[in-house]
C-alpha positions in Angstrom: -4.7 -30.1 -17.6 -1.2 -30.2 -16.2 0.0 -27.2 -18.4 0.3 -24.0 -16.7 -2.5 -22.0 -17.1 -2.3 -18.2 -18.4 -3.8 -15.8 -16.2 -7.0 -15.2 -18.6 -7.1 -19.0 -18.5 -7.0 -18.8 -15.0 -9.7 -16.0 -14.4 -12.3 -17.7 -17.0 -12.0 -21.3 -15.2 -12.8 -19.7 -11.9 -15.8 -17.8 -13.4 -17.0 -21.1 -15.1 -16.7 -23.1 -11.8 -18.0 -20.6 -9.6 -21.0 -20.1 -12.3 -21.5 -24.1 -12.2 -21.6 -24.1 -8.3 -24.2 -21.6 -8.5 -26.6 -23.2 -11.0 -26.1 -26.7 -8.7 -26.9 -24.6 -5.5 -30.0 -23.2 -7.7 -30.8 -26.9 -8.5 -29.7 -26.8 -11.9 -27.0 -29.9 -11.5 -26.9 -32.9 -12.9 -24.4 -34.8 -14.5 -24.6 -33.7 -17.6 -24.1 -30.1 -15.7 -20.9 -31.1 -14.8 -20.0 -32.8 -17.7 -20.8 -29.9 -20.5 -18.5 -27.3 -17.9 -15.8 -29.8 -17.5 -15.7 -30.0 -21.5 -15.6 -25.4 -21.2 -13.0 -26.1 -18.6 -10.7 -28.4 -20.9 -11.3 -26.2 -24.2 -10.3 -22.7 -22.3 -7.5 -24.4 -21.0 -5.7 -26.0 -24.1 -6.7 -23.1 -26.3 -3.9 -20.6 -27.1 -6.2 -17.5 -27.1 -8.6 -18.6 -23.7 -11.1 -15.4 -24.5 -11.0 -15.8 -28.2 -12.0 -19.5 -27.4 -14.5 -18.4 -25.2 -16.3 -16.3 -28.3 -16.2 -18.8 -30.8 -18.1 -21.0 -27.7 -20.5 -18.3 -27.2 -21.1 -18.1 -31.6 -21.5 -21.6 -32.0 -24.2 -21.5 -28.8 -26.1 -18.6 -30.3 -25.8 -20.1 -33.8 -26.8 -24.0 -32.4 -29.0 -23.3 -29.2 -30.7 -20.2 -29.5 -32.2 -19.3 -26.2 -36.1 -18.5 -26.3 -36.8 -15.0 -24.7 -39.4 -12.5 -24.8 -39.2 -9.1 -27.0 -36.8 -7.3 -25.1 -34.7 -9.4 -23.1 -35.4 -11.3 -19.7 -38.2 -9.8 -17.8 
């Protein structure tokens, strides 16, 4: 990353380190942790639209790797 970042670009890398920090203080880290934020890091970063980026993440995550939850949401 040695472009300058846009502010939205900015604000969503901080969000996804801080949110990866957390998870490894929760005991969540591992290097494949790191490795699957570093590849969110690089995409918001080079993408023209960071938050639009961010979206088509989150559709392809809901489409690919549905997350098992009870009726109703988390509990």
């Amino acid at each position: 990353m040695t472009a300058t970042l846009t502010p939205d670009a900015t604000h969503i890398i901080r969000q996804l380190r801080a949110d990866q920090a957390a998870g490894t203080t929760a005991g969540l880290g591992s290097p494949g942790w790191d490795a699957f934020h570093d590849l969110l890091v690089e995409l918001v970063a080079e993408a023209p639209d960071p938050a639009a980026r961010v979206g088509e993440i989150t559709d392809l995550l809901a489409k690919y790797a549905p997350v098992s939850r009870p009726s109703g949401g988390v509990r």
